[in-house]
KOLKOL-98104 format. One record per residue: x, y, z of N, C-alpha, C, CB in turn. Coordinates in steps of 0.001 Angstrom, whole numbers, padded with zeros to 6 digits, always signed. Glycine has a CB too. Layout:
BEGIN
XYZXYZXYZXYZ;...
***
This chain:
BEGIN
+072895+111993+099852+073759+110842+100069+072940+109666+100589+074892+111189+101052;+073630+108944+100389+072710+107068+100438+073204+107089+101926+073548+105180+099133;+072607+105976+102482+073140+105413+103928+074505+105188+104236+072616+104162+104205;+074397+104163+103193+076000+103894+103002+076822+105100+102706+076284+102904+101799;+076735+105190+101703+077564+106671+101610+077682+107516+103244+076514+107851+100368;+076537+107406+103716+077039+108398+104997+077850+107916+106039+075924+108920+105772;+077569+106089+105858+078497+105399+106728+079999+105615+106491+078226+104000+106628;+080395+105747+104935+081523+105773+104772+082185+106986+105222+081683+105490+103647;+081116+108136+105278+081539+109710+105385+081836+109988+107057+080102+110848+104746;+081061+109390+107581+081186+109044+109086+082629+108474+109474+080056+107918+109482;+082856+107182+108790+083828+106659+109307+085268+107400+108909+083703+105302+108956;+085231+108182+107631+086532+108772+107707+086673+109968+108405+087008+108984+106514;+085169+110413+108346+085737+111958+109352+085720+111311+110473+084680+113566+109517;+085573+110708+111753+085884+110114+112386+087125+109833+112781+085423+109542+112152;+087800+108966+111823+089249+108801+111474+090176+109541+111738+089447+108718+110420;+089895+110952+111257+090623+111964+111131+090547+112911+112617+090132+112652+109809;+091616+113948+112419+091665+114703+113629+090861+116062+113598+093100+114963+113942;+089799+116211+114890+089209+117598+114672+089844+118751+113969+088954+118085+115838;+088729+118861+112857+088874+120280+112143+089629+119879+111148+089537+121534+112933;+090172+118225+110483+090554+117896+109084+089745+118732+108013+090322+116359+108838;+088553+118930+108261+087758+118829+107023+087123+120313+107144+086586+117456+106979;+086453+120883+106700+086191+122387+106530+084802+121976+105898+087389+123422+105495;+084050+122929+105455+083077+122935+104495+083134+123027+103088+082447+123718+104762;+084370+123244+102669+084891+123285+101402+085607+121846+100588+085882+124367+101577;+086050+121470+101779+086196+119575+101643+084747+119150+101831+087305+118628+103101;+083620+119315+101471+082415+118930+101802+082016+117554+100259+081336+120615+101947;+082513+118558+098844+081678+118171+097633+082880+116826+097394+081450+119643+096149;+084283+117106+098078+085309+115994+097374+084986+114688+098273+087185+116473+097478;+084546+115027+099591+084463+113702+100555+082839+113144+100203+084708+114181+102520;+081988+114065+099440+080857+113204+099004+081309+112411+098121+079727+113840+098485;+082131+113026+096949+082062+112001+095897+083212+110878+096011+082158+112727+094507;+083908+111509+097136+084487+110103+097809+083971+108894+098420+085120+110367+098691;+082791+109231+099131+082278+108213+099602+081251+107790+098509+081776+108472+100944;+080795+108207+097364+079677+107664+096482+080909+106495+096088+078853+108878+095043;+082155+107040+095859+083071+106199+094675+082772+105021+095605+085021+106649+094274;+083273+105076+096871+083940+103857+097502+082515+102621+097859+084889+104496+099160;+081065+103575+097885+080372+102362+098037+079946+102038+096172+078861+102638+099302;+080171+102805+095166+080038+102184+094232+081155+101092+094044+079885+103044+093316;+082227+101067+094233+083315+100071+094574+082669+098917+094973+084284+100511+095658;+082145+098945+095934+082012+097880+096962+080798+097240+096800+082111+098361+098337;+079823+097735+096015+078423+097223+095114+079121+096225+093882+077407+098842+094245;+080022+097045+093016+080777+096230+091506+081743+095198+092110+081878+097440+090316;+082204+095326+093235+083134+093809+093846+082534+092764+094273+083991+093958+095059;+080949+092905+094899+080177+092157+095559+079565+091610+094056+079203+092939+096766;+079102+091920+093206+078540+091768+091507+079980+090770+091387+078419+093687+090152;+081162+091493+091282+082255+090263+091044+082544+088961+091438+083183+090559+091318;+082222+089330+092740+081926+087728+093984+081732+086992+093410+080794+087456+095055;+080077+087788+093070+078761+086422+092981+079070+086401+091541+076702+086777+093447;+079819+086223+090791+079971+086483+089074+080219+084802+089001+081615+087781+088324;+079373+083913+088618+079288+082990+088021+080272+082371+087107+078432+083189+087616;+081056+081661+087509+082294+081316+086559+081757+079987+085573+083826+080831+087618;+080488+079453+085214+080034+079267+084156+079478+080529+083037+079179+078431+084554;+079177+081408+083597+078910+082648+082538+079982+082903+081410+078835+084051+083360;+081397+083041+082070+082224+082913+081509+082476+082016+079918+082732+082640+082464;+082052+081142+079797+082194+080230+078597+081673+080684+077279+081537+078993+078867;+080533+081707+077796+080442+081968+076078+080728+084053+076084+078145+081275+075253;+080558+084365+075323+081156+085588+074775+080374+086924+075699+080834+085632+072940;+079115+086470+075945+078683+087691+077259+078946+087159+078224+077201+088228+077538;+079301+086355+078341+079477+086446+079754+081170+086767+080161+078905+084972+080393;+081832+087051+079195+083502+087213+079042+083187+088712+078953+084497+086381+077515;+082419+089162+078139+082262+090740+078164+081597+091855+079698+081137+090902+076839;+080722+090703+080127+079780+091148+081572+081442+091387+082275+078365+089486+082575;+081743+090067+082660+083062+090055+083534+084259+091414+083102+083852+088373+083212;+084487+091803+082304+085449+092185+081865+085268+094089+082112+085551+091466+080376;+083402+094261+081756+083080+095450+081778+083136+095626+083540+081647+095698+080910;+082553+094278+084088+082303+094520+085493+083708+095157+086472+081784+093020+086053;+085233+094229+085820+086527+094461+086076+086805+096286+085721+087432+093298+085073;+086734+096535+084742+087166+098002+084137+085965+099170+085269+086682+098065+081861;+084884+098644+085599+084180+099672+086350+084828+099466+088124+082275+099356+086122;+085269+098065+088624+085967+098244+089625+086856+099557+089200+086692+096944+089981;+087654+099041+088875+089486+100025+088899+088547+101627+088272+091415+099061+087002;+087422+101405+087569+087401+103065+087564+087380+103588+088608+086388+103712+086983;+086305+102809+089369+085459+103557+091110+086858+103407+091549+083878+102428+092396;+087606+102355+091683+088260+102867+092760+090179+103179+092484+087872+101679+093974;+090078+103730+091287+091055+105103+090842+089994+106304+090852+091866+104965+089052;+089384+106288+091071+088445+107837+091473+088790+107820+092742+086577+107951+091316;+088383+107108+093451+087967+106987+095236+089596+106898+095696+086791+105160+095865;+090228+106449+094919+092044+106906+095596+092659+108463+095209+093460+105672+094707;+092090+108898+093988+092790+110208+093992+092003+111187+094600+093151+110673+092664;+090939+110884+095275+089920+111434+095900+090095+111551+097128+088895+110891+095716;+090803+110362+097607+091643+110203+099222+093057+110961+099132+092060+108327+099687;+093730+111178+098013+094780+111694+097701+094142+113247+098102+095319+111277+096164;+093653+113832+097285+093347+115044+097433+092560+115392+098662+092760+115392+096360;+092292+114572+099303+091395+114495+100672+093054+114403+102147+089981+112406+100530;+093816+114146+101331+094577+113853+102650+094683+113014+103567+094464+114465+103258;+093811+111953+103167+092987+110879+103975+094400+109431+103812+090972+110465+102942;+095288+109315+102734+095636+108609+102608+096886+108466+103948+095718+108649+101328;+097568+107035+103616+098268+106516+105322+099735+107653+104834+098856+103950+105649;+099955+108032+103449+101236+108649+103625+101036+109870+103762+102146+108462+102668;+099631+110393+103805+099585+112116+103515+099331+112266+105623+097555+112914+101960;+099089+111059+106735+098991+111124+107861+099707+110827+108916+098314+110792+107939;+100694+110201+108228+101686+109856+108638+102658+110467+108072+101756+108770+108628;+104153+110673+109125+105268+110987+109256+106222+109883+108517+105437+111209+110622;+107176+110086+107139+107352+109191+106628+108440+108210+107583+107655+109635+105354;+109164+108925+108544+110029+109091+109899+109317+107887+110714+109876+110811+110766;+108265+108506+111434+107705+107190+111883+107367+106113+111682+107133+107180+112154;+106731+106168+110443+106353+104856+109471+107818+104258+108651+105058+105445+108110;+108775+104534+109064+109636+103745+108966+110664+102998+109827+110009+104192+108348;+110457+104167+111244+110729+103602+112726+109751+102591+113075+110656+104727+113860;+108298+102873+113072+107846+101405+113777+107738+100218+112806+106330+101514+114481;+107828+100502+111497+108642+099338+111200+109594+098396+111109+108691+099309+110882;+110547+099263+111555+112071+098944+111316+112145+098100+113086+113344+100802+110960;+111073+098603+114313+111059+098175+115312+109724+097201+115530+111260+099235+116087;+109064+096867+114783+108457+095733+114408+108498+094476+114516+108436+095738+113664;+108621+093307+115770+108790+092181+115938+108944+091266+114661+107874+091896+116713;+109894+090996+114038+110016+090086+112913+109347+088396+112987+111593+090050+112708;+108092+089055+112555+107117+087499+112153+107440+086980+111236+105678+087492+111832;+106743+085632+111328+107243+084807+109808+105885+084953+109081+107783+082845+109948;+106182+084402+107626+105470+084902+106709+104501+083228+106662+106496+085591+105237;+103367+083326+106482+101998+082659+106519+102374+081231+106141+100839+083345+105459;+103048+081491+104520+103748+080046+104298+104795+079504+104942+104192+079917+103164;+105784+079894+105670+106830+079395+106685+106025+078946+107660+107876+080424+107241;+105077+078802+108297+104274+078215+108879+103724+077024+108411+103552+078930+109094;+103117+076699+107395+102613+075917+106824+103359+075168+106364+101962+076261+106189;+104691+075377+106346+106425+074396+106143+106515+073911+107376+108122+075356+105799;+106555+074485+108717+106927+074169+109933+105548+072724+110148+106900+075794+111075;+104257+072968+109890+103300+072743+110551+102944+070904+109533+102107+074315+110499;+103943+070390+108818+104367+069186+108257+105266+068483+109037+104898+069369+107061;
***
């Protein structure tokens, strides 16, 4: 595993509560964390993606291949958290997560602000 990769492997076992993970969850949380920093390499490539490239025909194809390898890595790296247990509904109580919402101080939304602030 890469650095990164171990950062990511760190931070979810971490996350989680002693004894989530076994040695048998060992090979799914590697290739969980390869997905998620390959993710995060093809989004940073997207960033910096030059929106003059765009105008002629590779550079519509670069962009487009670069888009389809996001959503691969990271539909791998979600059913990977799925099967990992890692996700907010497989850790949460659907009970609670709908009590502290429902008891949730009602903020206003970003643009109702920006109405008020005229």
């Amino acid at each position: 595993m890469s650095d990164a990769e171990r950062g990511v492997g760190v931070e979810v076992v971490n996350d989680q509560p002693a004894g989530a993970f076994t040695p048998t969850h060992a090979p799914l949380l590697e290739l969980y964390c390869h997905h998620i920093v390959q993710a995060r390499i093809l989004s940073d490539e997207l960033a910096n993606f030059d929106r003059a490239w765009m105008t002629c025909d590779d550079g519509l194809k670069r962009y487009d291949l670069l888009l389809k390898m996001v959503e691969r890595e990271s539909r791998a790296a979600s059913s990977l958290a799925t099967r990992l247990r890692i996700t907010r509904q497989a850790v949460e109580h659907p009970t609670t997560v709908g009590r502290a919402l429902s008891n949730k101080a009602k903020s206003r939304k970003p643009w109702e602000l920006a109405i008020d602030a005229d």
